[in-house]
N, C-alpha and C positions, 0 to 999 in steps of 0.2 A: 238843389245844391248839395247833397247830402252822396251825390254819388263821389264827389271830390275826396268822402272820407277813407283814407288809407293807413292801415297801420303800419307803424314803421318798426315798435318793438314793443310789448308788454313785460313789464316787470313784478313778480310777487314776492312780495314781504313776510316774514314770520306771521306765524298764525294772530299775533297781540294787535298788529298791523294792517290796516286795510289794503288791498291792492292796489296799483297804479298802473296804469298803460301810458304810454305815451305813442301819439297819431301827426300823424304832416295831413296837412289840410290847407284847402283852396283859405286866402286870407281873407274872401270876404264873409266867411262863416261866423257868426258869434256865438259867447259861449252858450246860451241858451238853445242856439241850430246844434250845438255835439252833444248837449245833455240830451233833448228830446228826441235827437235818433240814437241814441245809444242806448237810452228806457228804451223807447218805441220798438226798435228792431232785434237788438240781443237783450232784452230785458234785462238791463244790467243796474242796478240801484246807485247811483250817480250821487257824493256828496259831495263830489268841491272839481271845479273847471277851473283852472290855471295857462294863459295862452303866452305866447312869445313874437313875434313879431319877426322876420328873418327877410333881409331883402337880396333881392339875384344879385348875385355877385358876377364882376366881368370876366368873362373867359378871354384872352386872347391867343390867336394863333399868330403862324408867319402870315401869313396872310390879310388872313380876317380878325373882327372880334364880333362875341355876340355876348347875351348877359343871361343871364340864368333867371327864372321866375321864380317871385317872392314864393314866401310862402309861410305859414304858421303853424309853430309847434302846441299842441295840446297837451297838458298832464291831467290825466285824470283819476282823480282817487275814488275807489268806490267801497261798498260794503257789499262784504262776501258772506 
């Protein structure tokens, strides 16, 4: 499930401040699936997972309509 992880935007804070990224991710990830491939694979030292929950919103056209796929926002704070 881990290939679902996609960054969307990383953010860095003053040096006093740990960093944050924030990722869109498949929702049935939990927070322990982003910590352990994000130690795992960018050995990144991981202190605090924060998730949001975000459901497809409906598109409509003239026509048609269809609905857009949930999906779950991640913040993660780490130590740099």
């Amino acid at each position: 499930m881990c290939a679902g992880l996609g960054v969307s935007r990383a953010v860095r804070t003053w040096p006093s401040r740990p960093a944050q990224a924030v990722f869109k991710v498949a929702p049935s990830m939990t927070k322990h699936e982003v910590k352990e491939h994000l130690t795992k694979i960018y050995d990144l030292p991981v202190q605090r997972v924060m998730t949001a929950n975000f459901a497809g919103a409906r598109v409509c056209l003239w026509t048609s309509s269809r609905e857009r796929e949930m999906w779950l926002r991640v913040n993660v704070i780490a130590l740099l």
